[in-house]
N, C-alpha and C positions, 0 to 999 in steps of 0.2 A: 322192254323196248318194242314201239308200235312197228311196224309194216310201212312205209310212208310211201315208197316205188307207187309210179301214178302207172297209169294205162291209160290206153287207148285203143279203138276199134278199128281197121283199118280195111279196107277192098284187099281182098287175098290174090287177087290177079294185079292191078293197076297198084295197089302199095298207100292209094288215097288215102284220106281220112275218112270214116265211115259212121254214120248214124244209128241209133235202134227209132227209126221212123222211116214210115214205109214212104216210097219216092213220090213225088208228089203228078207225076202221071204214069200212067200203066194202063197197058190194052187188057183186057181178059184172054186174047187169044197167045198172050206170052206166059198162060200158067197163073198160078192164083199169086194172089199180093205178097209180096214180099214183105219181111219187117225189116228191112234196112236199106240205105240208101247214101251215098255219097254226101258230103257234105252241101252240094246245092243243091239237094233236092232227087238230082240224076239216078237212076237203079244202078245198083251194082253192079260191072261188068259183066258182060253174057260168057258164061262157058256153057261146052257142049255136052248134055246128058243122053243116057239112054230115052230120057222123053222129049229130044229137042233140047233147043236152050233154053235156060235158067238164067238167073241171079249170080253169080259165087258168092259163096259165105265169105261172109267178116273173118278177121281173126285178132284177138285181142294179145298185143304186143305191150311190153311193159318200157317206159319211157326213161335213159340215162339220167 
């Protein structure tokens, strides 16, 4: 019996659906490029790091 449970990537802050391509703008003074990015394009919600803000990581959820 195969494994068939689908996934998906999801923003770990907002719950969005999330991409493995990086957003489609980004300043250099928010930290280096990100590889993921919401479904339209947008970066992944900012959370607060010890370096400033960041991106939050995805996290991949398995779909009912």
């Amino acid at each position: 019996m195969t494994d068939t449970k689908s996934r998906m990537l999801i923003c770990s802050e907002c719950y969005e659906p999330a991409l493995l391509k990086s957003p489609r703008e980004w300043t250099p003074a928010w930290g280096p490029l990100p590889p993921y990015s919401h479904w339209d394009g947008d970066p992944l919600c900012a959370v607060m790091t010890r370096d400033g803000y960041r991106s939050a990581e995805p996290k991949l959820v398995e779909l009912p």
